[in-house]
C-alpha positions in Angstrom: 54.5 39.0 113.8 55.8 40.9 117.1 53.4 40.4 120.3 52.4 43.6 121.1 53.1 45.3 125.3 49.9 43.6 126.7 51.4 39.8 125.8 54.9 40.5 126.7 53.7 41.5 130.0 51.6 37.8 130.1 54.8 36.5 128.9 57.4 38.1 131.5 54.8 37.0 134.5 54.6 33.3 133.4 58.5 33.2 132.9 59.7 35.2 135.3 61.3 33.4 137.7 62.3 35.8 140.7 59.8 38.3 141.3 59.6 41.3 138.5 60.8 44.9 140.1 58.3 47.6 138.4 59.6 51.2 139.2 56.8 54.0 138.6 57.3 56.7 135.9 54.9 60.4 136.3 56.1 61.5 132.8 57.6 60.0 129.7 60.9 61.1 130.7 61.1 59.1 133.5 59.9 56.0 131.4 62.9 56.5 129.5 64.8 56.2 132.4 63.3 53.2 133.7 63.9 51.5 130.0 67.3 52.5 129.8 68.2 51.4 133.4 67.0 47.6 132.0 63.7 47.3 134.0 61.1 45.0 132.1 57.9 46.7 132.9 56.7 50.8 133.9 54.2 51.3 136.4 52.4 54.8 135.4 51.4 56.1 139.0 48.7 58.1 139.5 50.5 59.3 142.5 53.5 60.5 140.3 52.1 62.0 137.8 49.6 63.9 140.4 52.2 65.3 142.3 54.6 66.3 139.4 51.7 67.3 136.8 49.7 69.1 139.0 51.9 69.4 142.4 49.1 68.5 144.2 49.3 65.1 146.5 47.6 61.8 145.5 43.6 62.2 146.7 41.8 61.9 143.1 42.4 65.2 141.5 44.1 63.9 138.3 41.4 63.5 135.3 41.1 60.2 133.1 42.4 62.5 130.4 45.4 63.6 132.2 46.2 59.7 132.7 45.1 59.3 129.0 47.5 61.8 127.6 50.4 60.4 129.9 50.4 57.3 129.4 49.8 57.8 125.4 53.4 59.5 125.4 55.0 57.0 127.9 53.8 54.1 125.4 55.1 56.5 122.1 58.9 57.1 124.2 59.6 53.5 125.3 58.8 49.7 124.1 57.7 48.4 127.8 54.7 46.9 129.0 52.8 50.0 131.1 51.5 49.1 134.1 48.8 52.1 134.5 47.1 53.2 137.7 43.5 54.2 137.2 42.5 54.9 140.7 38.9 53.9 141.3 38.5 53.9 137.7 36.7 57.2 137.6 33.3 56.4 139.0 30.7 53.5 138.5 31.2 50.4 136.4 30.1 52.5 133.1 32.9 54.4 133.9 35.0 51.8 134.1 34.5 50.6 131.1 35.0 54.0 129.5 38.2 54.2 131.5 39.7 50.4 130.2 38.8 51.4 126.9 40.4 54.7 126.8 43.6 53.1 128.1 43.5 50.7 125.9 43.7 52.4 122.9 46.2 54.3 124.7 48.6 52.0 124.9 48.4 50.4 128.5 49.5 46.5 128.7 47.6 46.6 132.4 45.0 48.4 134.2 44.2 49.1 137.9 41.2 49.5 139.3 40.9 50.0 143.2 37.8 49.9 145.4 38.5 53.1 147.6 35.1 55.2 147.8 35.6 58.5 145.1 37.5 60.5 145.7 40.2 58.4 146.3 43.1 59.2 148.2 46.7 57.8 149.0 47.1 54.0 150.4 49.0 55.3 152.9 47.1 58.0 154.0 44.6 57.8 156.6 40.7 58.4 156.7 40.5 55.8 153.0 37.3 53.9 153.1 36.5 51.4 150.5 32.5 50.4 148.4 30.6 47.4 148.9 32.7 44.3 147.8 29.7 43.6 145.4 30.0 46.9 143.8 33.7 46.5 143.0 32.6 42.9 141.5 30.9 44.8 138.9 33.6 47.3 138.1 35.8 44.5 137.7 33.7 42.4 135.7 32.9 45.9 133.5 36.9 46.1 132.8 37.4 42.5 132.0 34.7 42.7 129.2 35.8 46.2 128.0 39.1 45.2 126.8 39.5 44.7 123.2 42.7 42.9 123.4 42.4 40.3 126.2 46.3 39.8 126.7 45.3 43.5 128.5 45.6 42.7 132.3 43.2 43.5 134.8 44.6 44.4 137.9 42.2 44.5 141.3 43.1 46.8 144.4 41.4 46.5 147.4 42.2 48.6 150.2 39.7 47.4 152.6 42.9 46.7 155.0 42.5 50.0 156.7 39.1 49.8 157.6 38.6 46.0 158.0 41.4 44.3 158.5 43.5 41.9 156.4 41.2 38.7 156.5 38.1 40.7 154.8 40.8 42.5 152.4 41.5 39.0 151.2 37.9 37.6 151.4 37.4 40.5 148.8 40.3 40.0 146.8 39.2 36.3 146.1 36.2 38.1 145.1 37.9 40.2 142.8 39.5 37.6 141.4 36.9 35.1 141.0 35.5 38.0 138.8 38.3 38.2 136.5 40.9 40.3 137.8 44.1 38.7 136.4 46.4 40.5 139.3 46.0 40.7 143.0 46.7 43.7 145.2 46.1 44.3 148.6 47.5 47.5 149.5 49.4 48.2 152.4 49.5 44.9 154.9 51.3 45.9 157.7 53.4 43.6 159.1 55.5 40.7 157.8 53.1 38.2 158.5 49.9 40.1 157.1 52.1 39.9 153.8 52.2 36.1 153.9 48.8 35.6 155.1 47.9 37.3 151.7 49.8 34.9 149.5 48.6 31.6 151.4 45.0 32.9 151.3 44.2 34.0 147.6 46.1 32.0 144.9 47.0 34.1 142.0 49.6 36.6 140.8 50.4 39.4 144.0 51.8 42.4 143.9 53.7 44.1 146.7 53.8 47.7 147.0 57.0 49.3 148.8 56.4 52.7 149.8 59.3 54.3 151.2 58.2 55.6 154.9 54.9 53.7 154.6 52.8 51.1 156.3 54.2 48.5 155.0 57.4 47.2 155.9 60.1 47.2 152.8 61.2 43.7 152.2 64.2 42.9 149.3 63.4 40.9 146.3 64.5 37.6 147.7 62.0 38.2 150.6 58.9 38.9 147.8 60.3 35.7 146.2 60.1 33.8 149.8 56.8 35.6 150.7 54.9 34.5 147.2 54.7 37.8 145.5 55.4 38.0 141.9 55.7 42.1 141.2 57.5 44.2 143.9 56.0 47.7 142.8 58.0 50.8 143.7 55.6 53.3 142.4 57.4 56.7 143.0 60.9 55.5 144.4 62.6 57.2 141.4 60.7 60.6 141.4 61.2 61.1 145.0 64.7 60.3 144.1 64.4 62.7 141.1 63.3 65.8 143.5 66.5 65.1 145.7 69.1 65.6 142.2 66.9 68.7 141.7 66.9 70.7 145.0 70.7 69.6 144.9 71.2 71.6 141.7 69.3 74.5 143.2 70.4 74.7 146.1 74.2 75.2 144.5 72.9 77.4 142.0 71.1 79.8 144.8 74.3 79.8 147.1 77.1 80.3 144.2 75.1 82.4 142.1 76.1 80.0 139.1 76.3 76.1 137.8 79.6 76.2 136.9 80.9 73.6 139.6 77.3 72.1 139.7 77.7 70.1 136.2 78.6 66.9 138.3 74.8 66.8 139.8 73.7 66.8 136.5 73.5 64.1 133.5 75.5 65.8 130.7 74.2 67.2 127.4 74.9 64.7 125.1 73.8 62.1 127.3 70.1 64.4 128.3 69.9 64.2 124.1 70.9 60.8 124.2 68.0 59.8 126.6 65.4 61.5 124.8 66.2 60.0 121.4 67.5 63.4 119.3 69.9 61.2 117.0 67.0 59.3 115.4 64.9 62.2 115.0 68.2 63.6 113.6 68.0 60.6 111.4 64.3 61.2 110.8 64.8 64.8 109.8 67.1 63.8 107.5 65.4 60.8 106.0 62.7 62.9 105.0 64.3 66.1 104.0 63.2 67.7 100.7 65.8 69.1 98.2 64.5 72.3 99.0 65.5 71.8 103.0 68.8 70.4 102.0 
């Protein structure tokens, strides 16, 4: 019997050996991507899929089932763990449960919950402010008993860093995970040593977030390895990357009038069907073709 996403993300934690990179994916394309470019694990960021679903920056607009419907087809286009980003998990510990459960059955292997006050906003934006350590408690507790499957990872956010400091961000992730949480994440320490204070006061299983331009400062994988973390999270490093392919095309196609000299800033059109899969549904179509189709 095959273990299904949620232990295979268990597995590759416990036997990872140098910290695992998780690149973020806002659509099932960009899943593919991540799977074909040999990454182990998908981070589904609410971030990503807020700004390219709805073009709209990251401050709590996207709906549980937007999420829901995204990360149902990135688990139905690729065979890795998902990672999923539920922001605060949609309101009170009820909702939380709701919100584990409909992931779930999704297809997520993890689930973050954060404890910004709704509406959420960015980690890197200012004006955040985070609920009462013993309210997140709750919400955390609510997810850990909602899963059905309990290789499904819980994954505590606190971003009480911005208003309080990093010594009560860590008092509350201890909190968080003394409740069940099963990864830690402090979002945006910003200095060097604030990132090592984390790891030598909360023992568990960190993740780092590297935000491009953000408040925290970028550190390479050996560093994360050196600093105790065990994910290095780069949530929307390839869609930011995506948008500069895409104004390159367009900017080409608006001075020349045409993409005839353009084709090198674009993957090819074998290789776009390729990506998306069309030779087995090729396959398929045959496979199940009726004399009358034939």
């Amino acid at each position: 019997m095959t273990s299904g996403p949620a232990r295979l993300l268990r597995d590759l934690i416990a036997n990872r050996g140098a910290p695992i990179l998780v690149p973020g994916a806002a659509n099932a394309l960009s899943a593919r991507v991540i799977q074909e470019s040999g990454f182990r694990a998908v981070y589904v960021t609410g971030a990503g899929v807020t700004n390219t679903f709805m073009g709209m920056p990251d401050l709590g607009l996207l709906s549980l089932s937007d999420l829901v419907a995204h990360v149902s087809a990135m688990a139905d286009a690729v065979e890795l763990p998902l990672l999923v980003d539920a922001d605060t998990g949609f309101g009170n510990a009820i909702n939380v449960r709701h919100t584990v459960r409909s992931l779930e059955r999704a297809g997520a292997a993890a689930i973050q919950i954060e404890d910004q006050v709704s509406p959420k906003r960015c980690g890197h934006f200012a004006g955040k402010s985070v609920i009462s350590a013993d309210e997140m408690v709750m919400k955390i507790k609510a997810a850990v008993d909602a899963r059905h499957d309990d290789d499904v990872m819980v994954i505590a956010r606190t971003d009480a860093r911005a208003s309080f400091g990093i010594e009560e961000a860590c008092e509350r992730m201890a909190r968080y995970h003394e409740a069940g949480a099963d990864i830690l994440f402090v979002e945006a320490p910003e200095t060097l040593a604030e990132l090592r204070y984390v790891t030598e006061h909360v023992p568990g299983i960190h993740i780092a977030n590297m935000v491009e331009g953000g408040l925290t400062p970028p550190v390479s994988r050996d560093q994360l390895a050196e600093l105790g973390y065990a994910i290095g999270l780069y949530a929307n490093a390839a869609m930011r990357g995506a948008v500069v392919g895409m104004r390159a095309v367009l900017e080409h196609l608006a001075k020349q009038g045409d993409t005839i000299e353009a084709e090198s800033l674009m993957i090819d059109w074998l290789d776009r069907q390729s990506l998306v899969r069309k030779p087995l549904f090729d396959e398929l179509e045959a496979q199940y073709a009726t004399q009358d189709s034939e």
